[in-house]
C-alpha positions as CSV (number, residue, x, y, z in Angstrom):
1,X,-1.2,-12.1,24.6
2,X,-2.1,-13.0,20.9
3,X,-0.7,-15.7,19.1
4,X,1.5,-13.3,17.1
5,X,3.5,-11.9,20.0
6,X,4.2,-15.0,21.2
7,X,5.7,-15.9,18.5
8,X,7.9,-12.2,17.9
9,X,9.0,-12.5,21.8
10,X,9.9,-16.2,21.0
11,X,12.2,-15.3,18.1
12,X,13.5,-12.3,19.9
13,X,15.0,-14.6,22.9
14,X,16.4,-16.8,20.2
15,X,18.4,-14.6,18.5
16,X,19.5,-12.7,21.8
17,X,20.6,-16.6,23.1
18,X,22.8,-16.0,19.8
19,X,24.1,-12.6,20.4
20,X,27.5,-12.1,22.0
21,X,27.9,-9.9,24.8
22,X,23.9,-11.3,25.3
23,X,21.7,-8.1,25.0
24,X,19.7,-6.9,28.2
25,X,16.3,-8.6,27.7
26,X,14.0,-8.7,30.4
27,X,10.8,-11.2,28.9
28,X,8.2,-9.1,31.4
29,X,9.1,-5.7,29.8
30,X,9.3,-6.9,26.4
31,X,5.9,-8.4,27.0
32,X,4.3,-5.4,27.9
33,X,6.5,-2.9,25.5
34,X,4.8,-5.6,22.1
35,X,1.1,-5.6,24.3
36,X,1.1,-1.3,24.2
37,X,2.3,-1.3,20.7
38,X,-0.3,-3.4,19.7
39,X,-3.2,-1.7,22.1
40,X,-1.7,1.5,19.9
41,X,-3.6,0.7,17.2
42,X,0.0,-1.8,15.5
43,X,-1.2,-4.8,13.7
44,X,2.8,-6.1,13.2
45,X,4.9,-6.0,15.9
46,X,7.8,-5.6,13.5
47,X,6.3,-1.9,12.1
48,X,7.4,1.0,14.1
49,X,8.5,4.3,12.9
50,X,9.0,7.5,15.4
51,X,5.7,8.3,15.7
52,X,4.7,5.1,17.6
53,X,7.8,5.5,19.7
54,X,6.3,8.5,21.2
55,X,3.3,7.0,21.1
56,X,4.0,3.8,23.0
57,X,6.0,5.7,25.7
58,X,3.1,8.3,26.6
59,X,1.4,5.1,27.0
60,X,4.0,3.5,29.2
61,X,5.1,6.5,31.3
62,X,1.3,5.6,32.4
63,X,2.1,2.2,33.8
64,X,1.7,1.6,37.3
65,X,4.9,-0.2,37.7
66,X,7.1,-0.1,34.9
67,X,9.6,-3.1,35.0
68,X,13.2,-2.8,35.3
69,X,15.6,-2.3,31.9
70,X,12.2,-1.1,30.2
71,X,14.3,1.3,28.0
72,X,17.3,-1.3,27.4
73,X,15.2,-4.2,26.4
74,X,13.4,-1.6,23.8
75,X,16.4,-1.0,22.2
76,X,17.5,-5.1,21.9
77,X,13.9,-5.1,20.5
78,X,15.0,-2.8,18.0
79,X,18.6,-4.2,17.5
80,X,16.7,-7.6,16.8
81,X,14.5,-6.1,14.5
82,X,17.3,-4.1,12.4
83,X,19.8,-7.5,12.7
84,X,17.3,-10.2,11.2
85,X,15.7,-7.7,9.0
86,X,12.4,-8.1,10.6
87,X,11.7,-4.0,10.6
88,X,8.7,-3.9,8.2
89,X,8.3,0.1,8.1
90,X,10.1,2.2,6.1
91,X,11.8,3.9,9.2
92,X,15.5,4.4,9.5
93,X,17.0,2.1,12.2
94,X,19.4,4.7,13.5
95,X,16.9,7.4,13.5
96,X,14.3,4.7,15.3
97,X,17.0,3.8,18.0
98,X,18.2,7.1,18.5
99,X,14.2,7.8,18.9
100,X,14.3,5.2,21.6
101,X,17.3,5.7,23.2
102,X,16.0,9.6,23.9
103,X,12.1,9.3,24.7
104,X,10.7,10.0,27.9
105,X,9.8,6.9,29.8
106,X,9.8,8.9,33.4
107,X,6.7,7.8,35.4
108,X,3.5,10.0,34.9
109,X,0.6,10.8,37.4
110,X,-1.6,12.1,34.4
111,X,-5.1,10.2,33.6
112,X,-6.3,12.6,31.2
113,X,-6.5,11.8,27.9
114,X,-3.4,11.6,25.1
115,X,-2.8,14.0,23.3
116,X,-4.0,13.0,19.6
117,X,-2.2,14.6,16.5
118,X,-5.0,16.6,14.5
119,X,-6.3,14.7,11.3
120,X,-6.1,16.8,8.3
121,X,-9.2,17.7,7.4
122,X,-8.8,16.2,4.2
123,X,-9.1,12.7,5.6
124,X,-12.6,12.9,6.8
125,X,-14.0,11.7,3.1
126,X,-11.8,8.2,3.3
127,X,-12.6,7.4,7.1
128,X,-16.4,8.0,6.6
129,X,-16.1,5.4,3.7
130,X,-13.9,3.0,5.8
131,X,-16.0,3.3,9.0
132,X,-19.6,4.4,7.6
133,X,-20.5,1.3,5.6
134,X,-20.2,3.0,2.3
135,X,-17.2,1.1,1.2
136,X,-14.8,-0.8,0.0
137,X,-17.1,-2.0,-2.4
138,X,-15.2,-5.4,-4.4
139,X,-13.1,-4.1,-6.7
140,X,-11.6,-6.2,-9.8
141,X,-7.7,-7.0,-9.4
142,X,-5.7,-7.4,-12.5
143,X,-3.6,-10.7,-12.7
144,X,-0.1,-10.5,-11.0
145,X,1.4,-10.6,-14.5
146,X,0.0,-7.7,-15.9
147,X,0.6,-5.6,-12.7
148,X,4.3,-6.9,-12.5
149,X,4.6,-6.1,-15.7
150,X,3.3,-2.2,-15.5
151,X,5.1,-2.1,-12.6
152,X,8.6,-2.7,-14.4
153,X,7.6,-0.6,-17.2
154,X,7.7,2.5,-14.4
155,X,10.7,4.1,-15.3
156,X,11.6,5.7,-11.7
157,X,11.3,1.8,-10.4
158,X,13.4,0.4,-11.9
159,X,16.0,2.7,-12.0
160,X,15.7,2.5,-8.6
161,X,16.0,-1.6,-9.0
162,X,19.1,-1.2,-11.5
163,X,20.9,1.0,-8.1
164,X,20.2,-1.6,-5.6
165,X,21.5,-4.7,-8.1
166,X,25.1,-2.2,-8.0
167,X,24.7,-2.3,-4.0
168,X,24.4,-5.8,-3.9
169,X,25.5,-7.4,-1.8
170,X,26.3,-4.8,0.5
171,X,28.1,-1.3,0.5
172,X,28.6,1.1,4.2
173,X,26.7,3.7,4.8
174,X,28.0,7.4,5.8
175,X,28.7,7.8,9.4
176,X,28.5,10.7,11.7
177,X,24.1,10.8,10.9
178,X,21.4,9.5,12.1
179,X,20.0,9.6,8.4
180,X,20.3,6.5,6.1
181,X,22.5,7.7,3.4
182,X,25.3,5.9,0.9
183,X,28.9,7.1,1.6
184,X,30.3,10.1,-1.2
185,X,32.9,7.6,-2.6
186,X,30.0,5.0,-3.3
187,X,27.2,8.1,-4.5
188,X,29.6,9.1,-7.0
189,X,30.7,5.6,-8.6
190,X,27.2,4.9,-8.5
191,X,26.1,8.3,-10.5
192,X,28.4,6.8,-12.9
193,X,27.1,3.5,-13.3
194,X,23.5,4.6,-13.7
195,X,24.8,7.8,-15.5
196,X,23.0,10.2,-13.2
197,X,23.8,12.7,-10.8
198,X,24.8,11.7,-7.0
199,X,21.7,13.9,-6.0
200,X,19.3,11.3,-8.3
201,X,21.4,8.4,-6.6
202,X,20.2,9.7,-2.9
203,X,17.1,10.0,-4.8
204,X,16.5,6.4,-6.2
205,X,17.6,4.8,-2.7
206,X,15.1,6.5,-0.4
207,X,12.6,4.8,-3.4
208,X,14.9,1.8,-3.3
209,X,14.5,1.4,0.5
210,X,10.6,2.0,0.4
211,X,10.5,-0.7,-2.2
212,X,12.0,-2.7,0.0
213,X,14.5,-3.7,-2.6
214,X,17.0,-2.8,-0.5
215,X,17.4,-2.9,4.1
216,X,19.7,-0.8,6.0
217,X,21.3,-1.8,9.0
218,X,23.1,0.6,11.8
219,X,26.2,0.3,9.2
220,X,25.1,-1.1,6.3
221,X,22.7,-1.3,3.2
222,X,22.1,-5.0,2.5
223,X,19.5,-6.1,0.0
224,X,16.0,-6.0,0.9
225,X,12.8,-8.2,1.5
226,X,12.0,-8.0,-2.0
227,X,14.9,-7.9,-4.0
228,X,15.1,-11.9,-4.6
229,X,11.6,-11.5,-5.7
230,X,12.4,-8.4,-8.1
231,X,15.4,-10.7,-9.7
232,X,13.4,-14.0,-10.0
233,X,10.5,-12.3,-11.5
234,X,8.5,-13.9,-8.8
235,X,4.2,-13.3,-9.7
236,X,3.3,-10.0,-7.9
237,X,6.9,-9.1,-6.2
238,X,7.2,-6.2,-8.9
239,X,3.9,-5.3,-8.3
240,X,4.5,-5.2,-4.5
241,X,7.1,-3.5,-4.8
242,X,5.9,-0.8,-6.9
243,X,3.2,-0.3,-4.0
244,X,5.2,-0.1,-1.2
245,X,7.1,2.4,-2.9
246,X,4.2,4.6,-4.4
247,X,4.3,7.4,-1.8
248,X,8.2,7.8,-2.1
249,X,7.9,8.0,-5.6
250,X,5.3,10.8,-6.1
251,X,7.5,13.4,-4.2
252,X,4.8,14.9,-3.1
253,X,4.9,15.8,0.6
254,X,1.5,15.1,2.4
255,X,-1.1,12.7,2.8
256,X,-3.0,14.2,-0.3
257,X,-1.5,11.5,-3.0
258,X,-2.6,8.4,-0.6
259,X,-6.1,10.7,0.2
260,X,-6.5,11.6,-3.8
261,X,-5.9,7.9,-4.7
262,X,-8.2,6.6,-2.1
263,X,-10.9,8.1,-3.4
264,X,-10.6,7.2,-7.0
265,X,-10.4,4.2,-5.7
266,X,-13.2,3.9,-2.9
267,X,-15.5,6.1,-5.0
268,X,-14.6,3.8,-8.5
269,X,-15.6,6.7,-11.1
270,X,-13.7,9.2,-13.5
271,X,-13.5,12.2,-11.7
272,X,-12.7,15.8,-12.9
273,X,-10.1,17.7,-10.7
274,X,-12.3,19.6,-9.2
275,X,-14.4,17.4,-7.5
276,X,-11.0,15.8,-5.9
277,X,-10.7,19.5,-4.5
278,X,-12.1,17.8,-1.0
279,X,-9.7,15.6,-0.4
280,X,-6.6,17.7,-0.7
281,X,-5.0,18.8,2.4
282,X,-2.8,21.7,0.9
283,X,-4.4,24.9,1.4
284,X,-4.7,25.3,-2.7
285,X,-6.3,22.7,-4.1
286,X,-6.7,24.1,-7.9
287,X,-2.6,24.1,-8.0
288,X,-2.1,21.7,-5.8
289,X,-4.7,18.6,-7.0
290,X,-3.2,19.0,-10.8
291,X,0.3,18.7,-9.7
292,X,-0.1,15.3,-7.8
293,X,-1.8,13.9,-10.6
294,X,0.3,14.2,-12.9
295,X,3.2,12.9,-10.7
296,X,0.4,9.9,-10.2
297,X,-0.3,9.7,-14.3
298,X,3.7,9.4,-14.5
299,X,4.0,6.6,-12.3
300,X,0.7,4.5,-13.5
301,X,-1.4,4.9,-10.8
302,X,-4.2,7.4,-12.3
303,X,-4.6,7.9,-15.8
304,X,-6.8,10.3,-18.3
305,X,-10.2,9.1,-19.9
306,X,-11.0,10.4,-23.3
307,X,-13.3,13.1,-21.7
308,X,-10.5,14.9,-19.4
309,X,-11.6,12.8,-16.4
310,X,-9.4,10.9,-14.0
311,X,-9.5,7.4,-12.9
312,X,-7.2,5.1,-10.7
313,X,-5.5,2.2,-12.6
314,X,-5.8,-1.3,-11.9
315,X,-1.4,-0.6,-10.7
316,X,-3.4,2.0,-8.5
317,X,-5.4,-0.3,-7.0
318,X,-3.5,-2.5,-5.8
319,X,-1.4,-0.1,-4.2
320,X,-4.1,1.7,-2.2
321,X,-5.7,-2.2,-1.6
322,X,-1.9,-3.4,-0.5
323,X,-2.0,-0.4,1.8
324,X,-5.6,-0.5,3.1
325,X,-5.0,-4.2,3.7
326,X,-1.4,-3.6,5.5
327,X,-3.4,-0.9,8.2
328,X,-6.2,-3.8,8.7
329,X,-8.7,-2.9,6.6
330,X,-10.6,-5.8,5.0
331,X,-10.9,-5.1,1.0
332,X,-13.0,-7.5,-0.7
333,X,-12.4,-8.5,-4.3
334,X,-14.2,-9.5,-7.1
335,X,-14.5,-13.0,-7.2
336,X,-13.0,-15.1,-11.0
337,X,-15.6,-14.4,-13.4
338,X,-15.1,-18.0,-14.6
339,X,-16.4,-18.8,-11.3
340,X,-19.5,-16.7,-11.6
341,X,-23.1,-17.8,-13.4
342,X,-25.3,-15.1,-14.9
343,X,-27.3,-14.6,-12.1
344,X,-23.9,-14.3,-9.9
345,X,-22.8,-11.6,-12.5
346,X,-26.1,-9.8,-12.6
347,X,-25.9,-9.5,-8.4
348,X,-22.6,-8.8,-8.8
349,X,-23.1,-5.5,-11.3
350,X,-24.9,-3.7,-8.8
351,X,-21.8,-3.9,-6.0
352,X,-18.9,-3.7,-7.8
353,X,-17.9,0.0,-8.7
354,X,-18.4,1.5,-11.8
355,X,-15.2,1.7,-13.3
356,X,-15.2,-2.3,-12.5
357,X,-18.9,-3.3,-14.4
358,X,-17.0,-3.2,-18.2
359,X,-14.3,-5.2,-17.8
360,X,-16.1,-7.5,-15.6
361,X,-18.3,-8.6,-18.4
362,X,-15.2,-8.4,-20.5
363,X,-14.0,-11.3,-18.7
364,X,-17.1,-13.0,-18.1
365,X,-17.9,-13.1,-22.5
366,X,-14.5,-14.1,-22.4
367,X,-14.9,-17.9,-21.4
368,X,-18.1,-18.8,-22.8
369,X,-20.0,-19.5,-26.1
370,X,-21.8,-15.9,-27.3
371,X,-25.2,-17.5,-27.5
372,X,-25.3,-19.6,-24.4
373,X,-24.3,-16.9,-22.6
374,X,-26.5,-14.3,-24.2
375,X,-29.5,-16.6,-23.3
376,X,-27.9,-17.0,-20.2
377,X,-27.8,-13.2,-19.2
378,X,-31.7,-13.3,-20.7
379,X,-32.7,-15.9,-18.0
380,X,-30.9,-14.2,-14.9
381,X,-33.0,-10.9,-16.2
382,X,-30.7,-9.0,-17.7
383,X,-33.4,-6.2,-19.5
384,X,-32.3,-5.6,-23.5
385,X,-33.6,-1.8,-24.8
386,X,-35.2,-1.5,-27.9
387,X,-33.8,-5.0,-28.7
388,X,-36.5,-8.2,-28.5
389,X,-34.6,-11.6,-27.4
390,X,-33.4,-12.8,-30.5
391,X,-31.9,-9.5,-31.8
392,X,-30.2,-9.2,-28.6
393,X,-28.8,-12.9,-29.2
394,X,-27.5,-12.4,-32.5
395,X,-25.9,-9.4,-31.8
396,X,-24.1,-10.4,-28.8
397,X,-22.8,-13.4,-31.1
398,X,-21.9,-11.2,-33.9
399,X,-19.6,-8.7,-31.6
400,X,-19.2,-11.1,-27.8
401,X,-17.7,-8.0,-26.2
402,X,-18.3,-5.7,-22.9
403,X,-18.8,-2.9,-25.0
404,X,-22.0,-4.5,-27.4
405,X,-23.6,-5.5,-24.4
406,X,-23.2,-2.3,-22.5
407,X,-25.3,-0.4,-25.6
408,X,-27.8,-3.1,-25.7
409,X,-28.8,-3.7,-21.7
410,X,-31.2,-1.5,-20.5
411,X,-28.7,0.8,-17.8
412,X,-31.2,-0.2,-14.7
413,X,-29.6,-3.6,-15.1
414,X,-26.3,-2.4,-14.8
415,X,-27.1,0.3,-12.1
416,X,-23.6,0.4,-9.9
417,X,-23.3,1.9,-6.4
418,X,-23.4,5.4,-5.8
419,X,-20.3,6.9,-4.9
């Protein structure tokens, strides 16, 4: 057992030591119940959502001899979860209990394989990148300022922010369903507080939730892992946020936002609809590819280059690097370029992805004296065109910027990684 379930089973006997009647816990069950989640492919034993119910009881229903209370100390699993806030998906407590409360757990004789749920095809692109060697290739984060601060500029955000602060610090939620929903009385007064309709107020919580700016409980909507983050203005918490929410916000159904995203990102070029026709799983692409970016292009992920191409934002990446990251994949980044020499940078411009190469130099010029570093670049080998050493000097001095040095370096120097 890893380090990391120790220490979930640890803090889940704490709390039920706490609890009063004391929940039925039994440490052997729980043990193996946190070991199949995690053999399932989990890397926090905290994220569960329906799907890895199922999941983890095919797997169970397998078990030789399945302990005793197996069911009941899955649900004080999931009432410890829900009570110290430690669910990190964006599942809905009641619908995950009720989830656990009716799954099959009856001992099976079967040895054949699980049944798998069909990938769309759609997804082959991104896990050929992730598991061919082709990529991540570094990419180049923006600071946590600038990515807070696009973050808070998106409009549907913080609206969604603005609903939680009026829940704070905790309102009921409707009874009689398994969904996570504010009761009428409290819809209404808040439609009228963010002077919008109770539908838009269902709307901006589910976002809200995502963000995790606000929690549910069985009863209760309480404010969420990042909401004293979103109020202190802590570096990155916006940003975070704004990731963790990306999917919700889109209303798009389907994997093809994450897919579409993904690939601007992996692949690091402008890219004309048309070739992100591949990695759409909607049976029309030429309708359906437009429609999610411009629902992307509203939210700052994606945004339009001057020639009618498409390319992910630096908000963009960080949310498809925040997700990547959460599922286990490593994504490297591009080290500080204050950090870098000129023979770093030159190694470096043939890694990084293309979208990456001009405001990488951009903030390599930006720390150092024109000539030095123009001699510099001259050393490492950087090749000028039609330019002999001294011209390429002075004009490097005259204008120190990305863009003088990308017309006056021959484009071999600068050649980028296929995508």
């Amino acid at each position: 057992m890893t380090e990391r379930l120790v220490l979930a089973v640890s803090a889940c006997l704490d709390w039920a030591h706490e609890v009063e009647p004391p929940p039925p816990i039994k440490v052997e069950a729980l043990v193996l119940l946190l070991s199949t989640h995690q053999d399932s492919g989990a890397t926090d034993p905290g994220d569960w959502t329906i799907d890895d119910v199922h999941e983890v009881a095919a797997l169970l229903r397998r078990h030789p001899n399945p302990p005793r209370v197996l069911r009941e100390t899955w649900l004080s699993w999931c009432d410890h979860l829900v009570a110290e806030g430690r669910l990190t998906s964006q599942e809905s407590p009641r619908r995950l209990r009720a989830a656990i409360e009716q799954v099959d757990l009856e001992p099976s004789t079967s040895t054949g394989p699980l049944p798998q749920a069909p990938l769309p095809q759609a997804a082959t692109p991104l896990l050929d990148r992730l598991s061919g060697g082709t990529g991540p290739f570094p990419h180049l984060p923006a600071s946590p300022i600038e990515l807070d601060t696009r973050a808070r500029a998106c409009r549907t955000l913080e609206r969604a922010a603005r609903l939680a602060h009026w829940l704070d610090p905790r309102r009921l939620l409707r009874s009689g369903t398994h969904h996570d929903a504010l009761r009428e009385i409290d819809t209404t007064e808040a439609a009228q507080a963010l002077e919008t309709t109770p539908a838009d107020v269902g709307a901006l919580f589910t976002i809200a939730r995502a963000a995790g700016l606000v929690r549910t409980t069985y009863l209760h909507a309480l404010p969420g892992p990042a909401a004293r983050g979103w109020a202190e203005e802590r570096p990155g918490a916006a940003a975070d946020a704004w990731a963790d929410a990306l999917t919700t916000m889109v209303a798009v159904s389907g994997p093809t936002p994450f897919l579409l995203l993904s690939e601007l990102f992996l692949g690091g070029r402008a890219l004309t609809p048309p070739e992100l026709f591949h990695v759409c799983a909607e049976p029309d692409p030429a309708a359906h590819v437009p429609r999610v970016l411009r629902a992307l292009i509203d939210l700052d992920a994606v945004e339009v280059t001057e020639e009618g191409r498409y390319r992910i934002t630096t908000l963009g990446d960080h949310g498809v690097a925040r997700r990547l990251r959460a599922c286990g994949v490593k994504v490297p980044r591009i080290p500080p370029a204050t950090k870098v020499g000129a023979a770093g940078l030159a190694k470096l411009l043939h890694e990084v992805r293309p979208i990456d190469v001009e405001p990488l130099l951009e903030r390599w010029l930006a720390g150092r004296d024109p000539a030095t570093a123009a001699q510099d670049l001259l050393a490492a080998g950087m090749v000028a065109t039609h330019h002999d050493p001294e011209d390429f000097v002075r004009l490097l001095v005259q204008e120190p910027r990305a863009a003088t040095l990308l017309e006056l370096v021959s484009t071999d120097t600068l050649t980028a990684p296929a995508s």
